[in-house]
Every structure is written in structure tokens, then in C-alpha cells.
VOBA-382284 format. One record per residue (C-alpha): residue number from 1; residue in three letters; x, y, z. Coordinates in Angstrom, 1 decimal, m for minus. Layout:
<atoms>
+-----+-----+--------+--------+--------+
!   k !   r !      x !      y !      z !
+-----+-----+--------+--------+--------+
! NUM ! ALA !      X !      Y !      Z !
...
+-----+-----+--------+--------+--------+
</atoms>
This chain:
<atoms>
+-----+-----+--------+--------+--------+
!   k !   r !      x !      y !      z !
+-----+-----+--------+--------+--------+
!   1 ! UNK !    0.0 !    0.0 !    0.0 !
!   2 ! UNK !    1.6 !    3.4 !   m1.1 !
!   3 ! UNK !    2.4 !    6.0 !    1.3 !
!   4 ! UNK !    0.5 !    9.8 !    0.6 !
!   5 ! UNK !    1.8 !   13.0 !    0.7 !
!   6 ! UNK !   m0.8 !   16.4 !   m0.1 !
!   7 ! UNK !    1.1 !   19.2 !   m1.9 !
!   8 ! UNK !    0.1 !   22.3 !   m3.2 !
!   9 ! UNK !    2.0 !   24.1 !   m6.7 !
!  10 ! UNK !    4.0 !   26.3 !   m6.6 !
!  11 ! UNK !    3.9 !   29.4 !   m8.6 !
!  12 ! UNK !    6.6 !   31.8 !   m7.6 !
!  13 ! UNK !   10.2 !   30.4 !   m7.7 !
!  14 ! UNK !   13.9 !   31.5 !   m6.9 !
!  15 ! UNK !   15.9 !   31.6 !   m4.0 !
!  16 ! UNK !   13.7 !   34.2 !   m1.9 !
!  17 ! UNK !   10.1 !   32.8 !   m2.6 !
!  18 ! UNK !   11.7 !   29.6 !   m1.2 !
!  19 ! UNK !   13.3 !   31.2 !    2.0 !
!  20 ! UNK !    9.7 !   32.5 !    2.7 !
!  21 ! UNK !    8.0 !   28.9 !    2.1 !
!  22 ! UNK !   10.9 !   27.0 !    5.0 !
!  23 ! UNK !   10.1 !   30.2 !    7.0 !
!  24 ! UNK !    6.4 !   29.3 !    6.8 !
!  25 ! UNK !    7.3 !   26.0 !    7.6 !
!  26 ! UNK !    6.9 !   24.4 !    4.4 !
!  27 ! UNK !    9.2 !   23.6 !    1.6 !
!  28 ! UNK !    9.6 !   23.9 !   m2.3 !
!  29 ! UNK !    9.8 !   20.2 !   m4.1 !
!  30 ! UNK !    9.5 !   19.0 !   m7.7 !
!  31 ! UNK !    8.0 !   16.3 !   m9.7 !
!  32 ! UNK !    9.6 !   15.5 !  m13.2 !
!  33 ! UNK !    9.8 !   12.5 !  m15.6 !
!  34 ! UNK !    6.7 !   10.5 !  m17.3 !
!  35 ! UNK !    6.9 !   12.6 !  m20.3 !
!  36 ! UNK !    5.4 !   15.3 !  m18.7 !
!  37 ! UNK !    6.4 !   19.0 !  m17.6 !
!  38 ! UNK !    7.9 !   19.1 !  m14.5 !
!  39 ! UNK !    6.0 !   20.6 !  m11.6 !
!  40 ! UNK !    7.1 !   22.3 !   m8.7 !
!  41 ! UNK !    5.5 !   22.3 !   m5.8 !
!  42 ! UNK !    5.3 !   22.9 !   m1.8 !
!  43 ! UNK !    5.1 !   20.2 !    0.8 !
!  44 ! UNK !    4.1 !   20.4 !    4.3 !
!  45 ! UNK !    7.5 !   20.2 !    7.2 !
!  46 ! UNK !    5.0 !   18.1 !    9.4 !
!  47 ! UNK !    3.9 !   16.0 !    6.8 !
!  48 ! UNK !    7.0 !   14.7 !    5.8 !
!  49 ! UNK !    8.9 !   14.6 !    9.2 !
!  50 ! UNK !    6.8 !   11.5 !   10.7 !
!  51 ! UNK !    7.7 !    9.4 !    7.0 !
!  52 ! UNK !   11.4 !    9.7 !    7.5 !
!  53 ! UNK !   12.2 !    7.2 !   10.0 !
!  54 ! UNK !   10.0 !    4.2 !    7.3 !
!  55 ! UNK !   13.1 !    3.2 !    4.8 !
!  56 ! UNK !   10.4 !    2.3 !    2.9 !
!  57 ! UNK !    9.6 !    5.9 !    1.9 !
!  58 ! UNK !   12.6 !    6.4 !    0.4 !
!  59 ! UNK !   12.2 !    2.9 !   m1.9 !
!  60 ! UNK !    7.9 !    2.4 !   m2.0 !
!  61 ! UNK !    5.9 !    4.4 !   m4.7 !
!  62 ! UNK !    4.0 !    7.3 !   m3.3 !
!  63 ! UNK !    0.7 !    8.9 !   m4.4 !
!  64 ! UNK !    1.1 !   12.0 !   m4.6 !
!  65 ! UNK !   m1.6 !   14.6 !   m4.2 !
!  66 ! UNK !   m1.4 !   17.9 !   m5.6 !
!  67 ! UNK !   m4.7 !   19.6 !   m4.8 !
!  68 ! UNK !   m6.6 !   16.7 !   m6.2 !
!  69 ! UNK !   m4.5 !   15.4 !   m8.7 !
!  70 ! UNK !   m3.0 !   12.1 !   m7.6 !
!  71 ! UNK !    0.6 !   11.1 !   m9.0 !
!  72 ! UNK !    2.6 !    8.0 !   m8.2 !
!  73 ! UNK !    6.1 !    8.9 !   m7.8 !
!  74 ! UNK !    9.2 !    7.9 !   m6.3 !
!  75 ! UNK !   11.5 !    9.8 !   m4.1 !
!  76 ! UNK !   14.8 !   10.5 !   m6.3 !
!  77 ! UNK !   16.7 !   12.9 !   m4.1 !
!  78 ! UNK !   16.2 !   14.8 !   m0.9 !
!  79 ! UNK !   18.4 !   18.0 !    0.8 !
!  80 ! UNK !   18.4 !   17.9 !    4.1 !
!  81 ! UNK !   19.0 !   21.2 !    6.4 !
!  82 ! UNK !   22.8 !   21.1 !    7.3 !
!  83 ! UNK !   22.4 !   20.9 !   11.4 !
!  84 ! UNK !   18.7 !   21.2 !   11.6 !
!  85 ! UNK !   16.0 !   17.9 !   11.2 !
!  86 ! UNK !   14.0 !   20.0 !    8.3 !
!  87 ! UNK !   13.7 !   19.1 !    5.1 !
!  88 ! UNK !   15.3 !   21.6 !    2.5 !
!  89 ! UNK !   14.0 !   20.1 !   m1.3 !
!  90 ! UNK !   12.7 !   17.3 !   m2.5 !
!  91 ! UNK !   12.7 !   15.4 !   m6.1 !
!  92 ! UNK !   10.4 !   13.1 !   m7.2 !
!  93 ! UNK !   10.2 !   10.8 !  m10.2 !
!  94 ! UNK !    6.8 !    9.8 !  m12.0 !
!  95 ! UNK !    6.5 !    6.1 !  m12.4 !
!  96 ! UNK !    4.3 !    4.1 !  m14.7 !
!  97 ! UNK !    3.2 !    1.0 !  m13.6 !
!  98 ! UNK !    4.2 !   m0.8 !  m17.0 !
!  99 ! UNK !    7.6 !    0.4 !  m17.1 !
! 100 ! UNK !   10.6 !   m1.3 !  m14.8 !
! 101 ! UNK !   12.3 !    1.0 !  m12.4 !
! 102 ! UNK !   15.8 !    1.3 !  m10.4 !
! 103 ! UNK !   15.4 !    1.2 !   m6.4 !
! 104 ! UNK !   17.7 !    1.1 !   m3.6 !
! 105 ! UNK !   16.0 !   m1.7 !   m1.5 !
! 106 ! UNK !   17.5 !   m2.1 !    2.3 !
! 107 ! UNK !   18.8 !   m5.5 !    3.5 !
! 108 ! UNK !   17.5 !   m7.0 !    6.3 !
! 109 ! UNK !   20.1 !   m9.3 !    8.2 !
! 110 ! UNK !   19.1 !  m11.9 !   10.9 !
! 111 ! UNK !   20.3 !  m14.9 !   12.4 !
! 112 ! UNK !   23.9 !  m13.8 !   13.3 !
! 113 ! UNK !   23.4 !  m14.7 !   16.7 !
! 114 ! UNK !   22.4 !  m18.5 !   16.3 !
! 115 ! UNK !   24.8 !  m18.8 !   13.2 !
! 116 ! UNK !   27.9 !  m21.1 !   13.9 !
! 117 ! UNK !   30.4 !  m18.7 !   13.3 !
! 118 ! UNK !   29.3 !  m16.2 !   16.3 !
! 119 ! UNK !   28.3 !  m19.3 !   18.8 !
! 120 ! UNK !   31.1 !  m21.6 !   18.3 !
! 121 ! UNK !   33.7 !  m20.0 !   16.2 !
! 122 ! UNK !   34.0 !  m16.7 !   17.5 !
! 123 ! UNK !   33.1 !  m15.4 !   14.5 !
! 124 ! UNK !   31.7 !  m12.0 !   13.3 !
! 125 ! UNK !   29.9 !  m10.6 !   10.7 !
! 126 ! UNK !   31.6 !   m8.5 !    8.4 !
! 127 ! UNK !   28.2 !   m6.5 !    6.5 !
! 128 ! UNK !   29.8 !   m5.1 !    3.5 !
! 129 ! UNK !   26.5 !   m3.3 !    2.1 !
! 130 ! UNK !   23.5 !   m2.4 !    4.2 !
! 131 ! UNK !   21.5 !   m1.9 !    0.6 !
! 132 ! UNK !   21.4 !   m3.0 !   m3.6 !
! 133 ! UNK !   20.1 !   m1.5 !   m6.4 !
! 134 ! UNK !   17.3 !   m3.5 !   m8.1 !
! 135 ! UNK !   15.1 !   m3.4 !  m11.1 !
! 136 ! UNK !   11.3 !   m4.6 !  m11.2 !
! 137 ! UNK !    8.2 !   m3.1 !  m12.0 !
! 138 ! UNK !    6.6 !   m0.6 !   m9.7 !
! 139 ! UNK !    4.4 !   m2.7 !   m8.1 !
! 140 ! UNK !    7.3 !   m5.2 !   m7.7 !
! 141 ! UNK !    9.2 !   m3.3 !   m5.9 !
! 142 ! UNK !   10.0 !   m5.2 !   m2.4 !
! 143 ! UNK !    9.8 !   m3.9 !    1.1 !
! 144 ! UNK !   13.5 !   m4.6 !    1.9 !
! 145 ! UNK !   15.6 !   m7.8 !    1.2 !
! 146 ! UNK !   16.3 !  m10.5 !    3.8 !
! 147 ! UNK !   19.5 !  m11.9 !    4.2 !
! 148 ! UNK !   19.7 !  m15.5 !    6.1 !
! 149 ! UNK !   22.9 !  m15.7 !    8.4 !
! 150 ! UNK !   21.8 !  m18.5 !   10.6 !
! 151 ! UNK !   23.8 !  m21.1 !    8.8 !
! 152 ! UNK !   27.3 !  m19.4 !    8.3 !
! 153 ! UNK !   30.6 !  m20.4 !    9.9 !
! 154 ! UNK !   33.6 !  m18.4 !    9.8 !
! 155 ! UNK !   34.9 !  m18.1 !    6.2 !
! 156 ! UNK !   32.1 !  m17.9 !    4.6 !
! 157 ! UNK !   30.8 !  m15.2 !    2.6 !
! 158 ! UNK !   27.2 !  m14.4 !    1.2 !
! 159 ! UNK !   27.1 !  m12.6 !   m2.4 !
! 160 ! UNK !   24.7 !  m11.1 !   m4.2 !
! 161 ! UNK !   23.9 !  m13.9 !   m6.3 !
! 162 ! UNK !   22.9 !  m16.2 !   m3.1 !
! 163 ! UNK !   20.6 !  m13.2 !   m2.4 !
! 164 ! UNK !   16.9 !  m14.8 !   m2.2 !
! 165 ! UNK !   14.7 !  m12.1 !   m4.4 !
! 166 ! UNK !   11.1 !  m11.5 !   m4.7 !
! 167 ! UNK !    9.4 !  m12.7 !   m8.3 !
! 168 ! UNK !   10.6 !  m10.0 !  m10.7 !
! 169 ! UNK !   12.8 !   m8.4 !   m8.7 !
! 170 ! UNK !   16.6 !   m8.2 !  m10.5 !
! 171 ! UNK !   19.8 !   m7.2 !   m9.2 !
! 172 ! UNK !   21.2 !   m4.5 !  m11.6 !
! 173 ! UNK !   25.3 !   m5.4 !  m10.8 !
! 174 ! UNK !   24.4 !   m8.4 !  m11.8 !
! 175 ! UNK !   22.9 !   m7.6 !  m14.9 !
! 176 ! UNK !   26.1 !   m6.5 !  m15.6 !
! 177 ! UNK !   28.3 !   m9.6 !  m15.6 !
! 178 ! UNK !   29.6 !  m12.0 !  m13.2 !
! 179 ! UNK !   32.3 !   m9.7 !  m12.3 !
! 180 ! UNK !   29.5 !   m7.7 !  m10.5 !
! 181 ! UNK !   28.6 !  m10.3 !   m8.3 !
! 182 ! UNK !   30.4 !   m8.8 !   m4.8 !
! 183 ! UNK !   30.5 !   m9.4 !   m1.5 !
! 184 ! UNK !   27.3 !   m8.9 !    1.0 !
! 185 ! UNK !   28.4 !   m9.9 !    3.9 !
! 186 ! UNK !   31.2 !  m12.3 !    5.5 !
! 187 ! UNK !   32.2 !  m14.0 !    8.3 !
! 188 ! UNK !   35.5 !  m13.5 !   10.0 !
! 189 ! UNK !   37.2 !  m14.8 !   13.3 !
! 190 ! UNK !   36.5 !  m11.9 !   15.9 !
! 191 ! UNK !   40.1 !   m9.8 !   16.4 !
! 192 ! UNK !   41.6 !   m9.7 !   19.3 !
! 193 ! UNK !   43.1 !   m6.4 !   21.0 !
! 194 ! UNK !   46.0 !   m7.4 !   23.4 !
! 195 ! UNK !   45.6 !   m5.1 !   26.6 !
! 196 ! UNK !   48.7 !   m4.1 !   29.5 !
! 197 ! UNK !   47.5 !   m5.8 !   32.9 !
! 198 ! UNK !   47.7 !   m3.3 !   35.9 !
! 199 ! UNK !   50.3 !   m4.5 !   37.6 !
! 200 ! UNK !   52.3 !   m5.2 !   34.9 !
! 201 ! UNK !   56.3 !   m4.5 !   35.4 !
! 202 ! UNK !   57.7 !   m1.3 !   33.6 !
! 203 ! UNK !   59.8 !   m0.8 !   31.3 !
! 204 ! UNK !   63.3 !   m0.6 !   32.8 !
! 205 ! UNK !   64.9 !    3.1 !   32.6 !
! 206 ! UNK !   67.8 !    3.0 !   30.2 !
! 207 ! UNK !   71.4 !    3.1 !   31.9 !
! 208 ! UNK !   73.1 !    6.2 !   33.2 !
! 209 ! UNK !   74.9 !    7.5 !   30.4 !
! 210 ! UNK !   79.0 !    7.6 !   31.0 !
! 211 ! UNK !   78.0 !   11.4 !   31.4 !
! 212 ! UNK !   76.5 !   11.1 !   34.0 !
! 213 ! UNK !   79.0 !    8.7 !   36.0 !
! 214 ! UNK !   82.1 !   11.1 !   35.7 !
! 215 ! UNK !   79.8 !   13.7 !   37.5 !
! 216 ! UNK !   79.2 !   11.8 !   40.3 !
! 217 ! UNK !   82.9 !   11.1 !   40.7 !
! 218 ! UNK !   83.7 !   14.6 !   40.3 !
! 219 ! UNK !   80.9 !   15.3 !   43.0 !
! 220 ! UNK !   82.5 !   12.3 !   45.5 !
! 221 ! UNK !   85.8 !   14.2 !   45.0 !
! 222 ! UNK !   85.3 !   17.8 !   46.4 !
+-----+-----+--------+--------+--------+
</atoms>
């Protein structure tokens, strides 16, 4: 089920009409691609705020509503405000629901715990991506990726091609060739940082230099 998001247009533009929308707290967007005109437009602070945290909103198609128009787009770019949590600009992408598209999706990792590398090996996991680039059709597009560690021992290594995919769902490295096919995720013996025990002796100061023994026999002398 897509996510929603009301906008209004936009009709003035340039660096000062969108000072005044973030002061207002609002902010300018666009929405481009399908073969149409792009759009600009002005999204609510408060509406967007409570999506950030879903990683889905960043992969899912939307439906967006501007003033009773409904578009189904995907989120291609957003500009965050350097120290503050607001939202600065957004892009989105029109999508048609014939046409395949390229989305990040997230991987979802479980089973280190119980895996034979971490319980009886010592192991960790070494996670080498946290997301992949994949290409389906819109309604294709899956909620994140899940990636089984509950079998791996130390030495073993999980690439994208042993990556279990949704029907119509594609990698796009590998696409490209086997040479594409990297790492996900491996398992490693756990390294171990060797740590001075209080109590430890110290190093031994370095001998007097002969310096420092002619003074002293100067000093017995007077």
C-alpha cells in the first residue's frame, strides 16, 4: 500500500520565494519525468517529518496529491538542512506501472546470533552493504531484502547472487556480468586487541649514560 503525501504548486520560484516557504514551515519540491512537464511544488514540514524514519519511503511508490491530482512517484533525491532535522527540497520521479524502475532496497540481516560462526567459532559478521540497487516493475518493488545468516561459519561469505529475491525483482550489478557479483556480507574470526594488565612491570629506565657517572665522581671528589 503506497504511502500519501498532499502538496500544493508552486507558482513563484527563486531563492527568496523559497526562503519565505521554510520560514512558513513548508518547503519547495519538484516532480519530473513521465513525459510530462515538470511541476514544482510545496510540501508540508509536518507531513513529511513523521515518513522519515519508514526506509520504505525512500524505496515504496508514493501517491502524490497535488490539490486533487494524484501522482505515483518515487522519491529520487532529498536536501536535508545542514544541522537542523527539516527538510530543505525534495525530487520526485513519476513512475508508470508498465515500465521497470531502479530502487535502492535495504537489507534486512538476521540470524547472526544463532549462526555457527558467532556461537562456536567466534566469528563475526563482516556486513559489506547495508542496501542493492534493483530493477522490477513498480508494483514489484519489495519492502527490503532479507539476508539469512543462521547457517554461516567463519569463512564464509554471502554474495549477491545467493541473495533470495522477490518474483521480478533483479539485481542490476548483476545484470552487468559476473564480475559484478560482490560481497554482502562475511564471516571473520573476531580480532583480538591485546591489553597491559595493571600491575604489569615497567619498562626498565635506560642506563646512566658515562656522562653522567664522571659527575658523580667529580661530586665524591670535592
Amino acid at each position: 500500500m503506497s504511502s500519501e503525501l498532499n502538496a500544493t504548486l508552486r507558482g513563484d520560484k527563486g531563492k527568496g520565494a523559497s526562503r519565505r516557504l521554510r520560514h512558513a514551515n513548508t518547503f519547495p519540491a519538484i516532480v519530473y519525468g513521465g513525459g510530462k512537464d515538470p511541476v514544482s511544488i510545496t510540501l508540508q514540514q509536518k507531513d513529511v517529518q513523521h515518513k522519515l524514519p519508514d526506509e520504505t519511503f525512500y524505496s515504496q511508490v508514493l501517491s502524490l496529491n497535488i490539490e486533487g491530482k494524484v501522482e505515483d512517484v518515487l522519491l529520487r533525491d532529498i536536501q536535508h538542512h545542514p544541522y537542523k532535522m527539516n527538510v530543505m527540497h525534495m525530487d520526485f520521479i513519476r513512475v508508470d506501472a508498465n515500465k521497470v524502475v531502479h530502487v535502492f532496497s535495504q537489507l534486512h540481516f538476521s540470524g547472526e546470533d544463532v549462526s555457527p560462526g558467532v556461537k562456536t567459532e567466534d566469528g563475526v559478521a563482516n556486513h559489506v552493504i547495508t542496501e542493492v540497487e534493483v530493477v522490477c516493475l513498480p508494483k514489484d518493488i519489495p519492502e527490503f531484502i532479507a539476508v539469512d545468516l543462521s547457517e554461516m561459519q567463519v569463512g564464509d561469505v554471502v554474495h549477491l547472487s545467493d541473495l533470495k529475491l522477490p518474483e521480478g525483482v533483479e539485481i542490476l550489478a548483476l545484470k552487468q556480468g559476473e564480475e559484478h557479483d560482490t560481497a554482502v556480507v562475511g564471516m571473520h574470526v573476531r580480532k583480538v586487541v591485546a591489553e597491559v594488565e595493571e600491575g604489569a612491570p615497567e619498562t626498565p629506565d635506560a642506563p646512566e649514560s658515562e656522562t653522567g657517572s664522571s659527575d658523580e665522581e667529580g661530586d665524591d671528589g670535592e
